[in-house]
HTML snippet that shows the backbone in 3Dmol.js (N, CA, C, O; Angstrom):
<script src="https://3Dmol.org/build/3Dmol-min.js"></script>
<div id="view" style="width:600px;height:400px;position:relative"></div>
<script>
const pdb = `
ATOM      1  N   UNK A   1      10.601 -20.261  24.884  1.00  0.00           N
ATOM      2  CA  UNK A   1      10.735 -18.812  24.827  1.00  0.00           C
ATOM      3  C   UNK A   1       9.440 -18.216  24.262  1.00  0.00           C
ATOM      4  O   UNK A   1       8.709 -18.611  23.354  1.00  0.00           O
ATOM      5  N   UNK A   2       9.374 -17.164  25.055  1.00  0.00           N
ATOM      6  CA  UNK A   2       7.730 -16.350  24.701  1.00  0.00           C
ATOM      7  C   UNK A   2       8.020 -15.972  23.287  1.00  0.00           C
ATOM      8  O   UNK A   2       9.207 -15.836  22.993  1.00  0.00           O
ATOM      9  N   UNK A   3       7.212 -15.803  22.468  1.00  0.00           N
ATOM     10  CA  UNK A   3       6.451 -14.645  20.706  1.00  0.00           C
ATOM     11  C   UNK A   3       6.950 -13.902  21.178  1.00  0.00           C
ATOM     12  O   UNK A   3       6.764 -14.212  22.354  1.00  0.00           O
ATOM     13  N   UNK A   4       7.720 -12.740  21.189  1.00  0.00           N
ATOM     14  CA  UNK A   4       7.764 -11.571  21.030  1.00  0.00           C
ATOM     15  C   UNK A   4       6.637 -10.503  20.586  1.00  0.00           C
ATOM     16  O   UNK A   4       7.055  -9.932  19.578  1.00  0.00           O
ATOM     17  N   UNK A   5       5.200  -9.956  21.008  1.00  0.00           N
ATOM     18  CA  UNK A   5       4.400  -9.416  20.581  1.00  0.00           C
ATOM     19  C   UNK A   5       4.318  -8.243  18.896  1.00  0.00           C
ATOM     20  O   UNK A   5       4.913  -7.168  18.974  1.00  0.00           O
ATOM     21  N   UNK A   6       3.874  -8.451  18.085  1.00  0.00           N
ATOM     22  CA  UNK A   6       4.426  -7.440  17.049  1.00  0.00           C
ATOM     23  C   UNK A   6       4.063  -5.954  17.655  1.00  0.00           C
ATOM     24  O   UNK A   6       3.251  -5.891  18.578  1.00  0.00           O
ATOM     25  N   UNK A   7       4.600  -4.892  17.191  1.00  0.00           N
ATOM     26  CA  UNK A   7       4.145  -3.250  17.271  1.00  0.00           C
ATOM     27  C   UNK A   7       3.172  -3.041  16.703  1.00  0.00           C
ATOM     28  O   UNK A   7       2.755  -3.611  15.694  1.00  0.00           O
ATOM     29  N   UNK A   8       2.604  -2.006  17.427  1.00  0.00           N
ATOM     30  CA  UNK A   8       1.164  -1.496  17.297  1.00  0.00           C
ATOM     31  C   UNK A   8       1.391  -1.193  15.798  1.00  0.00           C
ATOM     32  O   UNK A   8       0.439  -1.481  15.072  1.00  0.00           O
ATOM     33  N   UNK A   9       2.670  -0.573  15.105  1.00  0.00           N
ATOM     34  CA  UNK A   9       2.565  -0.479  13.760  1.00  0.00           C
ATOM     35  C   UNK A   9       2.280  -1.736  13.213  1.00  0.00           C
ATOM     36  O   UNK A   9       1.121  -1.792  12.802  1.00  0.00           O
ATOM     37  N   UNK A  10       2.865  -2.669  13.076  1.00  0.00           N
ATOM     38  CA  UNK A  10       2.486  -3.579  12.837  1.00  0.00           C
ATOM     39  C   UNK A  10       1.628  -4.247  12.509  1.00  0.00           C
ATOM     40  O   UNK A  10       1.589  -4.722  11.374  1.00  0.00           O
ATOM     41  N   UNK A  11       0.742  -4.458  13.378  1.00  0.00           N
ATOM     42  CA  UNK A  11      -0.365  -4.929  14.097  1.00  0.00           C
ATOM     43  C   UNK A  11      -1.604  -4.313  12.920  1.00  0.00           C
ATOM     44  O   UNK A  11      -2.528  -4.864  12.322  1.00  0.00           O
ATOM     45  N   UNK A  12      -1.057  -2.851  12.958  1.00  0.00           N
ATOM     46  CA  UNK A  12      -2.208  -2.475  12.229  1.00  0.00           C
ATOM     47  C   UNK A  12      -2.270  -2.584  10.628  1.00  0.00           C
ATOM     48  O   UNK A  12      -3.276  -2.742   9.936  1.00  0.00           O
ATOM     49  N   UNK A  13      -1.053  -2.471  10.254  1.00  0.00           N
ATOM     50  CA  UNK A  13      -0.787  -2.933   9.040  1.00  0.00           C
ATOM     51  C   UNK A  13      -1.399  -4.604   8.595  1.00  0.00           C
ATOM     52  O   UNK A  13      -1.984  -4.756   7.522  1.00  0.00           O
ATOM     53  N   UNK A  14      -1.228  -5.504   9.330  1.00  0.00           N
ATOM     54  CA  UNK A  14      -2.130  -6.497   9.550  1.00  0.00           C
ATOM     55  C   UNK A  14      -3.024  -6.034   9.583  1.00  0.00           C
ATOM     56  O   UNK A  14      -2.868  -5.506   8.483  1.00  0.00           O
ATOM     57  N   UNK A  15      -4.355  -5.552  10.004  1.00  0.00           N
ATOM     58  CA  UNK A  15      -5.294  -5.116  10.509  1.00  0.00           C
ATOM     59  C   UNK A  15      -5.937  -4.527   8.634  1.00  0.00           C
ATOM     60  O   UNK A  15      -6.869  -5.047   8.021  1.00  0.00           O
ATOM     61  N   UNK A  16      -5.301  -3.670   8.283  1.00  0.00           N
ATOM     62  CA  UNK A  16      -5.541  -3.235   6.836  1.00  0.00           C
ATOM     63  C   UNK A  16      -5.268  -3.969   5.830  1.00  0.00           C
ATOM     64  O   UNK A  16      -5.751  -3.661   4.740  1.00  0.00           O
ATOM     65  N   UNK A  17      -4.470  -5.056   5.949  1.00  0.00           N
ATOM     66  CA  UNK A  17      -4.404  -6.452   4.990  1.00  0.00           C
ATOM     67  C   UNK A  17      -5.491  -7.186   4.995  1.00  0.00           C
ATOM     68  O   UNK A  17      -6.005  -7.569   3.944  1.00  0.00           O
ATOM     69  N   UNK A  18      -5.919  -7.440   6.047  1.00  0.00           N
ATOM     70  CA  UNK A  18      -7.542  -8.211   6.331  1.00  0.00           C
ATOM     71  C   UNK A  18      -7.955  -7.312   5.669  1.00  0.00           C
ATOM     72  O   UNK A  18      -8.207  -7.679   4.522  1.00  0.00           O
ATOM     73  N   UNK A  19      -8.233  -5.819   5.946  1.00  0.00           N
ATOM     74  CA  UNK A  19     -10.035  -5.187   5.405  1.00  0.00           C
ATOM     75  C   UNK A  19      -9.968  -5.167   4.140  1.00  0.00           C
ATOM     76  O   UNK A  19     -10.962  -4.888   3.469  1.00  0.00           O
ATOM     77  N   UNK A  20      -8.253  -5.590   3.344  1.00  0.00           N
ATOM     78  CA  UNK A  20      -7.924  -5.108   2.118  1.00  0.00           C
ATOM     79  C   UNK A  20      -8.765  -6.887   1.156  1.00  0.00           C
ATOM     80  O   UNK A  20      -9.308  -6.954   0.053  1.00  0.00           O
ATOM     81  N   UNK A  21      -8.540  -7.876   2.067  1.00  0.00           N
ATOM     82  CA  UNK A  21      -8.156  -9.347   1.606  1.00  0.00           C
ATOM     83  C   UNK A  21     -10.384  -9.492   1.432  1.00  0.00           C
ATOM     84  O   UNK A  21     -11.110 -10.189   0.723  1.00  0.00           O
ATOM     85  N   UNK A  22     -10.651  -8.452   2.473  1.00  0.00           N
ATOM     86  CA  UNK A  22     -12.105  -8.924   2.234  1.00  0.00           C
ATOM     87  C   UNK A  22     -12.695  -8.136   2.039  1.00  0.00           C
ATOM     88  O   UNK A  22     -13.903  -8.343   2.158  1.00  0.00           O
ATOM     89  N   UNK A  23     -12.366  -7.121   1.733  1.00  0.00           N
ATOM     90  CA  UNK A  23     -12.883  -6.248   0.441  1.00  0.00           C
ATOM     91  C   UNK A  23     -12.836  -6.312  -0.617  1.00  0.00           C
ATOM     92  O   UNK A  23     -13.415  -5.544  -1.385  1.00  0.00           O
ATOM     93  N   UNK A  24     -12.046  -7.365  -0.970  1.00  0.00           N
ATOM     94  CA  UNK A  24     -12.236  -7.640  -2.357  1.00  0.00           C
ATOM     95  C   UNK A  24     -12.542  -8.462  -2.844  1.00  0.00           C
ATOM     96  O   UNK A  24     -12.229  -8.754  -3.998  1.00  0.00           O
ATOM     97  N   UNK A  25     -13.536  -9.340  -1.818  1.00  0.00           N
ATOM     98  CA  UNK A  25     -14.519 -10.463  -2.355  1.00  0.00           C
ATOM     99  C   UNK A  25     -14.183 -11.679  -2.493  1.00  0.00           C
ATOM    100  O   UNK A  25     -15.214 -12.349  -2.439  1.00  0.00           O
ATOM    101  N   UNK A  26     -13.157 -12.419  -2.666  1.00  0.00           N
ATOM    102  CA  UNK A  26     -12.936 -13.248  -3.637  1.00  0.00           C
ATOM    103  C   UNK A  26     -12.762 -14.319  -2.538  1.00  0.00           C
ATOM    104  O   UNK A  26     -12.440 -15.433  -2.950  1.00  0.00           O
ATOM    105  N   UNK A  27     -12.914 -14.172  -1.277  1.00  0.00           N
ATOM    106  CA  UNK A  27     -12.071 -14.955  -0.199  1.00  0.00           C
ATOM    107  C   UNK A  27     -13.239 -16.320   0.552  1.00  0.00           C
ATOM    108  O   UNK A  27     -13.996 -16.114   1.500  1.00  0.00           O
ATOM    109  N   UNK A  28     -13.101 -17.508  -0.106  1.00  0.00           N
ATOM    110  CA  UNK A  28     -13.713 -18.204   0.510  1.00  0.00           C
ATOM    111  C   UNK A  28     -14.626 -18.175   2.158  1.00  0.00           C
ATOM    112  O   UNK A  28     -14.013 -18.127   3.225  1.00  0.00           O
ATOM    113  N   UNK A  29     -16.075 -18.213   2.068  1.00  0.00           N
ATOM    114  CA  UNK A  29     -16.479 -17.813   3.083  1.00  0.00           C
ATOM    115  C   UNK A  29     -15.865 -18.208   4.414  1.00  0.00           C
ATOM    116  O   UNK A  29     -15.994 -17.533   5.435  1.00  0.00           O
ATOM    117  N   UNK A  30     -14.980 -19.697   4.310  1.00  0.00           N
ATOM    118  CA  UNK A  30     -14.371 -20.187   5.825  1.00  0.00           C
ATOM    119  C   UNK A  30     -12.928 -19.032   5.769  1.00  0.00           C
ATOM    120  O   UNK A  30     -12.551 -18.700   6.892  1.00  0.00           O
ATOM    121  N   UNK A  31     -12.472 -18.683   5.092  1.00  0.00           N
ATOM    122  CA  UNK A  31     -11.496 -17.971   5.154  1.00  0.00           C
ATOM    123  C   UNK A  31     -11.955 -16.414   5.469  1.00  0.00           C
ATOM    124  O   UNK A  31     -11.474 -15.735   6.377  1.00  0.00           O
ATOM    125  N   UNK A  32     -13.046 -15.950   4.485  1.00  0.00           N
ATOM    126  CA  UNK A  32     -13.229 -14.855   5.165  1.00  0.00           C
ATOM    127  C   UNK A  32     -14.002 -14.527   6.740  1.00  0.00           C
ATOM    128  O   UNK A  32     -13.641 -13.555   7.403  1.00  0.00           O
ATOM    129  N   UNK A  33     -14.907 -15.306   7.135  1.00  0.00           N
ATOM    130  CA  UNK A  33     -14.936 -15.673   8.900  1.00  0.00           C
ATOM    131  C   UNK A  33     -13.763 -15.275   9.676  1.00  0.00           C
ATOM    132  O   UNK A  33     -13.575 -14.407  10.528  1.00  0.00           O
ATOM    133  N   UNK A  34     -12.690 -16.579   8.873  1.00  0.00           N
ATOM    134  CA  UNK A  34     -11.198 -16.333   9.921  1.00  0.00           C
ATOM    135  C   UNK A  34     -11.074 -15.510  10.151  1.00  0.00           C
ATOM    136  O   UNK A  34     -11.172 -15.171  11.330  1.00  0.00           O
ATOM    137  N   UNK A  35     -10.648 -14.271   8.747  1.00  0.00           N
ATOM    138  CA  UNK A  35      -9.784 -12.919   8.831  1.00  0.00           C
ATOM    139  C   UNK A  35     -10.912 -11.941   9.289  1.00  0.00           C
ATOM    140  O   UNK A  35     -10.494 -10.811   9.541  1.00  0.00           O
ATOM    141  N   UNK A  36     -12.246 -12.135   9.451  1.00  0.00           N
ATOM    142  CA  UNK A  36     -12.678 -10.988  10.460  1.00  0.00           C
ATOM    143  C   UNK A  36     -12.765 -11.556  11.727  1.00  0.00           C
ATOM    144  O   UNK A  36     -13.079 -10.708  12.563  1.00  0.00           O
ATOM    145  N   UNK A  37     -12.550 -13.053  12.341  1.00  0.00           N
ATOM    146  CA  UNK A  37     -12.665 -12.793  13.549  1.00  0.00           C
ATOM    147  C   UNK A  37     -11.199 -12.621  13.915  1.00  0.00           C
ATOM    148  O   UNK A  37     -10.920 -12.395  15.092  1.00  0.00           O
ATOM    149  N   UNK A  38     -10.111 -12.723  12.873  1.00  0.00           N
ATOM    150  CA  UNK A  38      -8.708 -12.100  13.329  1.00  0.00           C
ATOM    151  C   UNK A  38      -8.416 -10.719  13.663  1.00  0.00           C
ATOM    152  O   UNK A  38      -7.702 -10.302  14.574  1.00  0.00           O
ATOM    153  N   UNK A  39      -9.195  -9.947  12.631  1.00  0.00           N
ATOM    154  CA  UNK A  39      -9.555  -8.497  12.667  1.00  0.00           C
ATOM    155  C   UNK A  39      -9.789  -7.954  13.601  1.00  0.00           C
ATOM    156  O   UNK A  39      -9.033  -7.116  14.092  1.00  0.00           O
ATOM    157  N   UNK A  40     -11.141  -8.368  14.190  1.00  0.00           N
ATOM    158  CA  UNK A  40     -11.778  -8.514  15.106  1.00  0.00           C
ATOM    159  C   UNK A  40     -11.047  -7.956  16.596  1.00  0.00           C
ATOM    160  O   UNK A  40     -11.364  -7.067  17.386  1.00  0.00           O
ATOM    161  N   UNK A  41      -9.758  -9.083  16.541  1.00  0.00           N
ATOM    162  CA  UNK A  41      -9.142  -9.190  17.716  1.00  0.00           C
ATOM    163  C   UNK A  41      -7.993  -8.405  17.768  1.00  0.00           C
ATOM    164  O   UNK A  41      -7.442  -8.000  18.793  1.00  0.00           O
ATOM    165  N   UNK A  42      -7.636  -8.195  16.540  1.00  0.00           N
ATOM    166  CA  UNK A  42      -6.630  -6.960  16.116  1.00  0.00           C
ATOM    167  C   UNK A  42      -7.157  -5.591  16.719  1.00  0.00           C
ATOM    168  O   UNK A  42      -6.713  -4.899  17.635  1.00  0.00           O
ATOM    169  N   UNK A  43      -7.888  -5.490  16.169  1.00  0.00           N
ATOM    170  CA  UNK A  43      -8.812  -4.122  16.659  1.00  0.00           C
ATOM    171  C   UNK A  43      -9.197  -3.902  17.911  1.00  0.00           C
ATOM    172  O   UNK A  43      -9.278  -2.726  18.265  1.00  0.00           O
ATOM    173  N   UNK A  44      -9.435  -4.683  18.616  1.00  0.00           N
ATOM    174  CA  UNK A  44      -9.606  -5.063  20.047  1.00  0.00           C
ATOM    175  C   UNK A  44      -7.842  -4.233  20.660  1.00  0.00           C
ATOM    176  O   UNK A  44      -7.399  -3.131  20.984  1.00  0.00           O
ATOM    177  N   UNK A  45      -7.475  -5.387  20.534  1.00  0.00           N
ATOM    178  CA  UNK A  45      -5.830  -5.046  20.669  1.00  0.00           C
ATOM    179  C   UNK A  45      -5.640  -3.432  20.714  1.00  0.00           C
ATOM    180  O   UNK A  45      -5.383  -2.580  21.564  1.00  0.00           O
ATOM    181  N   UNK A  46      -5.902  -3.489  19.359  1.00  0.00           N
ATOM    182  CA  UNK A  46      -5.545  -1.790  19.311  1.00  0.00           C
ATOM    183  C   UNK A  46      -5.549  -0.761  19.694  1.00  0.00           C
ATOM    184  O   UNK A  46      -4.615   0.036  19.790  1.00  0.00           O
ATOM    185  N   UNK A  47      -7.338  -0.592  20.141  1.00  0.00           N
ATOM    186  CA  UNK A  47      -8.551   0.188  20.757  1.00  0.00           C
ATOM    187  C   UNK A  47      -7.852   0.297  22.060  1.00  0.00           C
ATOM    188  O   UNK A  47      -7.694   1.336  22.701  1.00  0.00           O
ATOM    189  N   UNK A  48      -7.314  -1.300  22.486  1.00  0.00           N
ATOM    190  CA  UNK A  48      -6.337  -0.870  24.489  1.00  0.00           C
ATOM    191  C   UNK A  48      -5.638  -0.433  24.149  1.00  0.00           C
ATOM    192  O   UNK A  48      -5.659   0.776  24.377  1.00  0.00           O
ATOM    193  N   UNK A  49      -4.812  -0.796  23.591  1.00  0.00           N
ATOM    194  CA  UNK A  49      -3.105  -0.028  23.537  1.00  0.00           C
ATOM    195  C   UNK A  49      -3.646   1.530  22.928  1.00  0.00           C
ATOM    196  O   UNK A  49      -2.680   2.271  23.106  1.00  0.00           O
ATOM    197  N   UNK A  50      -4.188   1.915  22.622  1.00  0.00           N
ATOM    198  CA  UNK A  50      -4.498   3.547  22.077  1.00  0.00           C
ATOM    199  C   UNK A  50      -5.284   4.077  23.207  1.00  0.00           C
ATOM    200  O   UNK A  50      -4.845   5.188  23.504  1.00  0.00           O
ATOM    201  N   UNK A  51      -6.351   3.695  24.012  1.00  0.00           N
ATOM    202  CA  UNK A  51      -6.432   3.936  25.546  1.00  0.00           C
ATOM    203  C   UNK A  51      -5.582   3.712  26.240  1.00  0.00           C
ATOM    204  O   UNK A  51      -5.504   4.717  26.947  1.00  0.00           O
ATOM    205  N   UNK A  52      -4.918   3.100  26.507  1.00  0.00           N
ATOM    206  CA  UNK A  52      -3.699   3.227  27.541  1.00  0.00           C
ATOM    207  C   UNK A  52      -2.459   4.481  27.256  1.00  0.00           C
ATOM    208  O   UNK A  52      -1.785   5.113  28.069  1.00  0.00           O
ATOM    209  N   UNK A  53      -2.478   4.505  26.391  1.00  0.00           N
ATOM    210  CA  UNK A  53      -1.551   5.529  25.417  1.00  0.00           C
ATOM    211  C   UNK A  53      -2.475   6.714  26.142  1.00  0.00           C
ATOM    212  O   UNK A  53      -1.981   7.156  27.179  1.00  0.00           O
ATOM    213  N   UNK A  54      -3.261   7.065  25.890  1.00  0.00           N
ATOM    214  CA  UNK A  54      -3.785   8.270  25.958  1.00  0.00           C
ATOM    215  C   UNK A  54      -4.620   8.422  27.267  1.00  0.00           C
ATOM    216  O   UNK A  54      -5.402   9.371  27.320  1.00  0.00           O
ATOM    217  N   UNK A  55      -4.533   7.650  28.226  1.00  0.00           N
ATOM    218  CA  UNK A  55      -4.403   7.825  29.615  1.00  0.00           C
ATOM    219  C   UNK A  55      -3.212   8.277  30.196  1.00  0.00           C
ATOM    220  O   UNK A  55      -2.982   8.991  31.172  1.00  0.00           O
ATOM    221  N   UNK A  56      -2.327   7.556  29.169  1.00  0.00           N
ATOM    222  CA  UNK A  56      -1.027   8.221  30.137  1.00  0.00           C
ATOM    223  C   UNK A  56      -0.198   9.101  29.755  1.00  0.00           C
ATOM    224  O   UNK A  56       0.869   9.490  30.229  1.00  0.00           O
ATOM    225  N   UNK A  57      -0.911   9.441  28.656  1.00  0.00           N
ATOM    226  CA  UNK A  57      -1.177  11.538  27.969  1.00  0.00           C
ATOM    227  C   UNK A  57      -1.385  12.177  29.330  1.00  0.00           C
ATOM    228  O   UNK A  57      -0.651  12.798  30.099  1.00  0.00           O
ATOM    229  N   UNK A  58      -2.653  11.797  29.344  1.00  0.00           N
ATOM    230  CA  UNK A  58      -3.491  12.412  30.293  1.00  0.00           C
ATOM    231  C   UNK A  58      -2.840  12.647  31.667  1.00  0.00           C
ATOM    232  O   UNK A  58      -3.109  13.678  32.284  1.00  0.00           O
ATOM    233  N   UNK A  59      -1.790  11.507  32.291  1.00  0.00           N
ATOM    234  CA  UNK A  59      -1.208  11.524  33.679  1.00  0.00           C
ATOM    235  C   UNK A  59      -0.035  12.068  33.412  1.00  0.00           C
ATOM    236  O   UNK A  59       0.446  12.625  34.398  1.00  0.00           O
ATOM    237  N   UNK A  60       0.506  12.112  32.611  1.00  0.00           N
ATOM    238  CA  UNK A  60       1.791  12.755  31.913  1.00  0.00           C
ATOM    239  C   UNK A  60       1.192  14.493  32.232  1.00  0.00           C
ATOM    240  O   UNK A  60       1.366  15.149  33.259  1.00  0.00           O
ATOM    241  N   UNK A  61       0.392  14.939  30.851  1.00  0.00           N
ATOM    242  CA  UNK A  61       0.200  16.372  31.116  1.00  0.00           C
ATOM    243  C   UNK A  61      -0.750  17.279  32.433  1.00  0.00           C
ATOM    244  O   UNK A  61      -1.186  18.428  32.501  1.00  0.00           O
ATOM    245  N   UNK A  62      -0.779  15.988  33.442  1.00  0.00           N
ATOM    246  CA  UNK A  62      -1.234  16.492  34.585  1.00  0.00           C
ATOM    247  C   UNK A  62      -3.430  16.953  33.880  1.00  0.00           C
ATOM    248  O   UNK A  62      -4.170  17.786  34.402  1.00  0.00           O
ATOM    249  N   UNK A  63      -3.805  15.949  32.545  1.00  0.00           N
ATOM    250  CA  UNK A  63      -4.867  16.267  32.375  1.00  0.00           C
ATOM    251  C   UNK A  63      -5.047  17.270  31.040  1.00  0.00           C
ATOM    252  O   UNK A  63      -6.154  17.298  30.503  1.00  0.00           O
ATOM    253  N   UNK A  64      -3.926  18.114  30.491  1.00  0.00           N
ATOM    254  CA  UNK A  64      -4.224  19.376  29.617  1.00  0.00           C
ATOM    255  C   UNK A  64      -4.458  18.485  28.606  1.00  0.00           C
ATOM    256  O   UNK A  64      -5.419  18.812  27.910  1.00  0.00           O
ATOM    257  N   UNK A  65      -3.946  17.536  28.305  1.00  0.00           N
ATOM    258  CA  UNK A  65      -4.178  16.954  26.794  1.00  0.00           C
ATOM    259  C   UNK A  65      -5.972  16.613  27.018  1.00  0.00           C
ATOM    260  O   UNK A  65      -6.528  16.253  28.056  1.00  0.00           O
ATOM    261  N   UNK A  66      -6.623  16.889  25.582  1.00  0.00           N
ATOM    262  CA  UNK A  66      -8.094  16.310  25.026  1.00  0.00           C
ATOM    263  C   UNK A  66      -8.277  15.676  24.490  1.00  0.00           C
ATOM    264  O   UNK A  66      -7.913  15.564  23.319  1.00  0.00           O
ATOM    265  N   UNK A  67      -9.217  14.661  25.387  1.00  0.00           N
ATOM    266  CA  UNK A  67      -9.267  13.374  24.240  1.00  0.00           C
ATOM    267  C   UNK A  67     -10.045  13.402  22.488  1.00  0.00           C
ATOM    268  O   UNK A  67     -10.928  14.031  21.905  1.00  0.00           O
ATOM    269  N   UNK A  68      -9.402  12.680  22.290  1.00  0.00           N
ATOM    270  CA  UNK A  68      -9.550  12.405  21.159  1.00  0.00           C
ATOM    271  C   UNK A  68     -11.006  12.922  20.036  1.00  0.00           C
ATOM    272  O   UNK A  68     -11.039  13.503  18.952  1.00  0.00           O
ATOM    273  N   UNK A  69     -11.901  12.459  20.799  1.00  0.00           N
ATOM    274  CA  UNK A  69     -13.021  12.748  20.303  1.00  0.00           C
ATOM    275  C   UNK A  69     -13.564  14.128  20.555  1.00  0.00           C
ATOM    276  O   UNK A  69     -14.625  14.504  20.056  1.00  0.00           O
ATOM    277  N   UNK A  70     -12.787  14.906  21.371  1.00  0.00           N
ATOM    278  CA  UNK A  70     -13.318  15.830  21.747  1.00  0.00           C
ATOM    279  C   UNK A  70     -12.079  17.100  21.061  1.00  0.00           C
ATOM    280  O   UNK A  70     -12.119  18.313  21.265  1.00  0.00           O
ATOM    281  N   UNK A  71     -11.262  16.493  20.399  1.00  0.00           N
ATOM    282  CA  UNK A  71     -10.491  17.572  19.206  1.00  0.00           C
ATOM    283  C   UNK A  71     -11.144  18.017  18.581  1.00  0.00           C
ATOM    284  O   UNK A  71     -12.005  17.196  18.264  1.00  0.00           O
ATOM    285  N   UNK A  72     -11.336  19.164  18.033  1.00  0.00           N
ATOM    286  CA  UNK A  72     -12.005  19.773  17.061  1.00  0.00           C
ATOM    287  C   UNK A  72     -11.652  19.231  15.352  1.00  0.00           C
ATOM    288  O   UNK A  72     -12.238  19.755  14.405  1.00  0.00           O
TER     289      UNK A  72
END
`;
const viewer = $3Dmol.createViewer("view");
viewer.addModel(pdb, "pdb");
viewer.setStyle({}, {cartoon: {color: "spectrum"}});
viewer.zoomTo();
viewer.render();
</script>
């Protein structure tokens, strides 16, 4: 039986445990490697699922929604 994928909430909450675990120094250099190239891939993850999300803003409101960067 497949993982069940976690939620983007999730995911990111992970995501802020890493920046939290190596921001604060203490984390053996083979360990801290791991958790940024875990990060890494978290963020990756994320970056699609938040483009896809907001493409299909975009096909949803026939286009009226603005992206992101371009909110004031």
């Amino acid at each position: 039986m497949a993982k069940k994928q976690a939620s983007f909430e999730d995911r990111l909450m992970e995501l802020e445990g890493l920046v939290k675990k190596m921001e604060g120094g203490s984390l053996p250099l083979n360990e801290a490697l791991a958790a940024y190239e875990e990060g890494m891939n978290l963020s990756k993850q994320l970056t699609e699922e938040l483009a896809a999300a907001e493409k299909r803003m975009q096909e949803l409101s026939g286009g009226q929604v603005k992206p992101m960067e371009d909110a004031p």
